[in-house]
C-alpha positions as CSV (number, residue, x, y, z in Angstrom):
1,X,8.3,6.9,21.8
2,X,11.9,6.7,21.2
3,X,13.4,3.0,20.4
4,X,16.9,2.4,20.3
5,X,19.1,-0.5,20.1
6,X,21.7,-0.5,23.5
7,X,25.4,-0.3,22.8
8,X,24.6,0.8,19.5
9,X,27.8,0.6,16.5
10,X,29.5,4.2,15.5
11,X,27.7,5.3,12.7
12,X,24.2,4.4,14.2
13,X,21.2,6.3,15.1
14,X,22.2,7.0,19.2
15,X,23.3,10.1,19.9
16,X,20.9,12.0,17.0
17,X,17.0,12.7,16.4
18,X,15.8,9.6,15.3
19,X,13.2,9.6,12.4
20,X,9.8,9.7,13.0
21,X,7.4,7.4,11.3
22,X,4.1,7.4,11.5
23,X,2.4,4.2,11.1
24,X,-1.2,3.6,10.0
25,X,-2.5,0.4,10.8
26,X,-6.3,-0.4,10.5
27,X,-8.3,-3.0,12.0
28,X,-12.3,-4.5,11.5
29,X,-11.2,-6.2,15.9
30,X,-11.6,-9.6,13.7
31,X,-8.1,-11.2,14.1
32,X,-7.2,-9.9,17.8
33,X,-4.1,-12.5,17.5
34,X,-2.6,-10.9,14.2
35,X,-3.4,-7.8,15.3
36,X,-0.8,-8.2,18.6
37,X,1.4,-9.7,16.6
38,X,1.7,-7.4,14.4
39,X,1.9,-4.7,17.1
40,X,4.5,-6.6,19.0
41,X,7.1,-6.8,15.8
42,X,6.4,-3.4,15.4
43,X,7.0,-2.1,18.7
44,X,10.4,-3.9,18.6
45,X,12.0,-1.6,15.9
46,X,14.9,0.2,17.2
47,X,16.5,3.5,15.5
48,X,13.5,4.9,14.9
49,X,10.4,6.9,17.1
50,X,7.1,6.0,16.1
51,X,3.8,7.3,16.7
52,X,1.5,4.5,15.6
53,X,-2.2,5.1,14.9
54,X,-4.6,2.2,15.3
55,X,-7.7,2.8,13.5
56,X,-10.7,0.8,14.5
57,X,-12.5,0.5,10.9
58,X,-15.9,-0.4,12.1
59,X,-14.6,-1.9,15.1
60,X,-14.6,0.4,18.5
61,X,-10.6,-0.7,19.4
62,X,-12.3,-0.1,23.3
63,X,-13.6,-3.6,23.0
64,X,-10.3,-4.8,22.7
65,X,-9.4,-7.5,25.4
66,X,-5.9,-7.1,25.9
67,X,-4.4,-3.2,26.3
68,X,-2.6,-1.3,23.6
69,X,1.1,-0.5,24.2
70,X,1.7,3.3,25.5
71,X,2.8,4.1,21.8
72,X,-0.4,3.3,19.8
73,X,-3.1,5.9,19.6
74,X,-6.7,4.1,18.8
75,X,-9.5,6.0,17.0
76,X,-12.8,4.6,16.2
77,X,-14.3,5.0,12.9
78,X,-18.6,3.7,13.6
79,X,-18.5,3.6,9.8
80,X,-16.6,1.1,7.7
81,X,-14.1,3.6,5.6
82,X,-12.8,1.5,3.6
83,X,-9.1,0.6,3.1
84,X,-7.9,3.7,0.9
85,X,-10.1,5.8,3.1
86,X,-9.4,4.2,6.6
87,X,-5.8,4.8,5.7
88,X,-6.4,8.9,4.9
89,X,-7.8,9.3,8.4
90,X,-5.1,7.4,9.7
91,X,-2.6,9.4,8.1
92,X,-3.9,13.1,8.7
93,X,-3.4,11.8,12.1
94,X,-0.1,10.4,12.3
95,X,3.1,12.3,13.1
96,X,5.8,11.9,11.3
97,X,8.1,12.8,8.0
98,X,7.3,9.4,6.9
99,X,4.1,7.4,7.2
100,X,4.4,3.7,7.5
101,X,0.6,1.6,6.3
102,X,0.9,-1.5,8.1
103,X,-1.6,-4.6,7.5
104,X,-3.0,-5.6,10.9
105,X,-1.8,-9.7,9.5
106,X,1.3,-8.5,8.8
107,X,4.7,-9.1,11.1
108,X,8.5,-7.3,10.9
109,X,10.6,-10.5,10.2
110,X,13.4,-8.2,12.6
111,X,13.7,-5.1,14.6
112,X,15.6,-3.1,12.0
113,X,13.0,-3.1,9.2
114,X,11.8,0.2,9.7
115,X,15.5,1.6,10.0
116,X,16.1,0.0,6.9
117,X,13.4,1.9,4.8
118,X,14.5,4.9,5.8
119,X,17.8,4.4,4.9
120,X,16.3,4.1,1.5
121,X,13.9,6.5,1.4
122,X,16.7,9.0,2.1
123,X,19.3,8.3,-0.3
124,X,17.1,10.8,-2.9
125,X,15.1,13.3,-1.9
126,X,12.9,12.2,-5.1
127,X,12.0,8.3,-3.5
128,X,8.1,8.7,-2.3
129,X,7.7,5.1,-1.7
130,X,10.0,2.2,-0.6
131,X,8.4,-0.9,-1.2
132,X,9.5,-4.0,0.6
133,X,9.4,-7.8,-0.9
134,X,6.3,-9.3,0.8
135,X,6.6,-12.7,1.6
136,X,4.3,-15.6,3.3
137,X,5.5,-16.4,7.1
138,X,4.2,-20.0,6.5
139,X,6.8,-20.7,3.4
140,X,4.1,-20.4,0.5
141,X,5.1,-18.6,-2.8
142,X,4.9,-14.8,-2.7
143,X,2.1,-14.0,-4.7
144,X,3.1,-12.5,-8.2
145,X,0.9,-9.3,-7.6
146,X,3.4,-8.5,-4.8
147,X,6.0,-8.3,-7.0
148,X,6.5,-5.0,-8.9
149,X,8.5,-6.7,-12.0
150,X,7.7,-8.8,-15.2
151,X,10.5,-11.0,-14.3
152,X,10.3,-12.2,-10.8
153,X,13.0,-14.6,-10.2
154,X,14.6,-13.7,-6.9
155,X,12.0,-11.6,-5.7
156,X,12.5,-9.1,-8.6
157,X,15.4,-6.8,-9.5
158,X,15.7,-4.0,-7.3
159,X,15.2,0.0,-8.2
160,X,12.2,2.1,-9.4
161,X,9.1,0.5,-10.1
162,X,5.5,1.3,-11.3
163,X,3.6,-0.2,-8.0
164,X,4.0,-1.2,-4.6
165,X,3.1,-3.7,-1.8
166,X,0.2,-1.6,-0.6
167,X,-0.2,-3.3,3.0
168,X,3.3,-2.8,3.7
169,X,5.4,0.0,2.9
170,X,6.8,3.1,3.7
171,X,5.4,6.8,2.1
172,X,7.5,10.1,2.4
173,X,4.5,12.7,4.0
174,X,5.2,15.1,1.4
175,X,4.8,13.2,-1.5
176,X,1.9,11.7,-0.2
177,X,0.0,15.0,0.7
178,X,1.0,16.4,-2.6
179,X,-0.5,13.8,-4.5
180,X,-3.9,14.4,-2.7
181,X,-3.6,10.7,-0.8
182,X,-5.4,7.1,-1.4
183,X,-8.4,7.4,-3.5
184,X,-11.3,7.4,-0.9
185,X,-14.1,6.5,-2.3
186,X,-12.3,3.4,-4.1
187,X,-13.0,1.2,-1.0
188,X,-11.1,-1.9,-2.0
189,X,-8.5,-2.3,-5.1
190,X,-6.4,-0.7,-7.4
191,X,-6.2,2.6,-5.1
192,X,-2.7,1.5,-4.8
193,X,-1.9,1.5,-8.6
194,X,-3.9,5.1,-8.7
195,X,-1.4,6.3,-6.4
196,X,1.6,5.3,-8.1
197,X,0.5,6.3,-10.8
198,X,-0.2,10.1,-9.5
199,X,3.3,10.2,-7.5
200,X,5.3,9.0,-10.9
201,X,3.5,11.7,-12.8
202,X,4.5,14.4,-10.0
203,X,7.7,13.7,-11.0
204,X,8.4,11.1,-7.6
205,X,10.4,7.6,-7.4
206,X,8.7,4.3,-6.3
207,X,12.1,2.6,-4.6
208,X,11.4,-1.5,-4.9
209,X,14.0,-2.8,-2.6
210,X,14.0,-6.3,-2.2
211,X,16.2,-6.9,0.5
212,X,14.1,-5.6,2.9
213,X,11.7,-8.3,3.5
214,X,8.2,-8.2,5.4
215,X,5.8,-10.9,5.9
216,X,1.7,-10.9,5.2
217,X,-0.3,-14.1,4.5
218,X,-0.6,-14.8,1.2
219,X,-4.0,-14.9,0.8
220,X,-6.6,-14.5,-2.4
221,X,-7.8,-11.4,-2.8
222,X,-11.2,-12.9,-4.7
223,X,-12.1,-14.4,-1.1
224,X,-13.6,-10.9,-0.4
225,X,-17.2,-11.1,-1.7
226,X,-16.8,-7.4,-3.4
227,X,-13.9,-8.4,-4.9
228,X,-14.9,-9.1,-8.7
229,X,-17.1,-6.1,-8.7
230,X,-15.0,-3.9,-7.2
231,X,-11.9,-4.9,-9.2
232,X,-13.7,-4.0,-12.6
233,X,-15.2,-1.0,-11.3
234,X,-11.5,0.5,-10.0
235,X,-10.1,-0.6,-13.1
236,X,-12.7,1.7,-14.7
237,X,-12.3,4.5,-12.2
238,X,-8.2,4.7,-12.4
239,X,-8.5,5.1,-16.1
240,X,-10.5,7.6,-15.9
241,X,-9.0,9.2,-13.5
242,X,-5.9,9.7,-15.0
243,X,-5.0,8.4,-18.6
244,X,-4.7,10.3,-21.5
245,X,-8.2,9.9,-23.5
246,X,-6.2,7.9,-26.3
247,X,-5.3,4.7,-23.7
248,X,-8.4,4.4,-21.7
249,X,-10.1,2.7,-24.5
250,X,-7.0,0.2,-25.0
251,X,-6.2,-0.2,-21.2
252,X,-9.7,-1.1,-20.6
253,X,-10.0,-3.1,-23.3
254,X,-7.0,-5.3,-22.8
255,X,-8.0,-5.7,-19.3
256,X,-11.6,-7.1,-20.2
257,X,-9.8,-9.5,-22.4
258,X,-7.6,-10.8,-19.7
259,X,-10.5,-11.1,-17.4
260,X,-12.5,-13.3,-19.6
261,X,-9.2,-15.4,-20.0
262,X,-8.0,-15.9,-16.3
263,X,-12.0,-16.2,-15.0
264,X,-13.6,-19.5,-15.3
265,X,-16.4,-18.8,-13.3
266,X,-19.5,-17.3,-14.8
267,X,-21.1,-16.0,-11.9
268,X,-17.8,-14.3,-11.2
269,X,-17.5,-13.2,-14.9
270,X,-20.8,-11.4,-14.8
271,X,-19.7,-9.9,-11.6
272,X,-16.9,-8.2,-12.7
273,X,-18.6,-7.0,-15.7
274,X,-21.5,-5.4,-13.8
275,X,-18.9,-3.7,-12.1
276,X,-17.3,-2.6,-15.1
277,X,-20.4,-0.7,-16.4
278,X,-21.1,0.6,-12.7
279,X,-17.2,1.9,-13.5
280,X,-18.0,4.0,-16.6
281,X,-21.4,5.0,-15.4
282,X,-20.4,6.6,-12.2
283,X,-18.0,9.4,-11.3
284,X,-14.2,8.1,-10.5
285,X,-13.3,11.5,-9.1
286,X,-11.2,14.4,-9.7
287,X,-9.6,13.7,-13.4
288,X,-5.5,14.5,-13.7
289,X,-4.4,13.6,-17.0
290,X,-0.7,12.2,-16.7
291,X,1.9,13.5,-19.5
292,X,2.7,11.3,-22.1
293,X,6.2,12.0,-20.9
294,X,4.8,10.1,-17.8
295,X,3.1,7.1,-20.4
296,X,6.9,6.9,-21.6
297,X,8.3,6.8,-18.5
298,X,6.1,3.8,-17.4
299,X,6.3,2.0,-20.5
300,X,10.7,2.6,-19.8
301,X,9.8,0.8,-16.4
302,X,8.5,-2.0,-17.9
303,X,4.2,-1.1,-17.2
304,X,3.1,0.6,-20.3
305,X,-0.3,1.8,-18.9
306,X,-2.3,0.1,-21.6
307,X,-1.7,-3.4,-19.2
């Protein structure tokens, strides 16, 4: 589907192939309102063609009561995948140099958003990742995790970074694929830092750029009931998965320290440390060491992989 803006400037799109992104969007059918608005500001981006696949995690997207725009392919998943695995089917089926994962709460605040990441993405041919400031539609503070900087005044300072909005932001295919993808059989949390992580050490660029703006709710994450449990055992997993020997001990230490600080609730407390032994009990997956050239490089970004 080919969206252009009429009477477009000189210098603009018309006229040229226009890139083609391929959006992911997943859905469990639980918030049909979100979910068309979220197609809706989607659909509306110009300068771009976009082959958008709507993946039904769960959820058969036939039971949906209102019809899908011509654009949007639906595929039904029976099983629950997950979010890092729902968004691997999702993008084995998109077409598309770039690959767009798109929260089914989440709105384009204007019909140039997708135009703009682009833009970005192709100024290098290095940039894997263009990661948009995230912000609340309702006005509330953006949540600090969104925020890909130790300093976030502003929204952050723009330029590479160590991790991304997850829910909303735009992938270069090639990257992606070479990196092997999300981390399946994480399910929920810290696949996105795993990523980063693996594209960084491959020698990619995660782009934070700030003046693009995108709106999601800004909602808890601990409102999931796996949350605590699946936060520790991640946290295990990604060490594992891909820190020199050295730094797992210190990363995972520091983290079970800050744990006990931030959470005041026992039951949660014991929650997330049953997940951390599940974590080191269980196998995280294929193990690729990052260089300590890569430690360096994070630490020179401001994430030393130890935090």
């Amino acid at each position: 589907m080919t969206m252009t803006q009429p009477g477009a400037e000189p210098g603009s799109s018309e006229g040229r192939a226009l890139p083609r992104v391929g959006v992911v969007l997943m859905t469990m059918g639980n918030r049909p309102d979100d979910l068309r608005a979220a197609l809706d500001s989607l659909i509306a981006q110009r300068d771009v063609e976009l082959d958008v696949v709507l993946l039904g995690n769960g959820w058969d997207p036939a039971e949906n009561p209102w019809p899908f725009p011509d654009v949007v392919r639906p595929l039904y998943s029976p099983e629950n995948l997950g979010i890092p695995g729902g968004r691997n089917v999702g993008a084995a089926k998109a077409r598309g140099d770039y690959l767009f994962f798109y929260d089914d709460d989440a709105t384009l605040p204007n019909d140039h958003v997708l135009a703009d990441m682009v833009r970005e993405m192709e100024r290098d041919p290095k940039n894997a990742v263009i990661g948009p400031l995230g912000q609340d539609p309702t006005g509330k503070p953006t949540p600090r995790r969104w925020i890909p900087r130790l300093r976030v005044e502003g929204g952050g300072k723009p330029g590479p970074a160590t991790w991304f909005l997850e829910g909303i932001h735009l992938s270069r295919r090639t990257a992606f694929e070479e990196v092997g993808g999300w981390p399946g059989a994480f399910f929920y949390g810290h696949e996105g830092i795993d990523l980063a992580w693996r594209l960084i050490d491959a020698g990619w660029v995660i782009q934070y750029v700030p003046s693009i703006t995108v709106q999601h709710p800004a909602t808890s994450p601990a409102r999931h009931a796996v949350y605590y449990r699946m936060n520790a055992r991640n946290r295990v997993w990604v060490a594992k998965r891909n820190l020199p020997a050295p730094l797992v001990p210190l990363y995972l230490g520091n983290w079970a320290a800050i744990t006990v600080l931030r959470v005041k609730d026992k039951d949660a407390l014991k929650t997330w440390f049953d997940g951390f032994v599940e974590g080191v009990r269980t196998d995280a997956g294929e193990r690729r060491v990052m260089s300590w050239s890569t430690v360096a490089r994070l630490t020179r970004l401001g994430r030393p992989p130890v935090l």
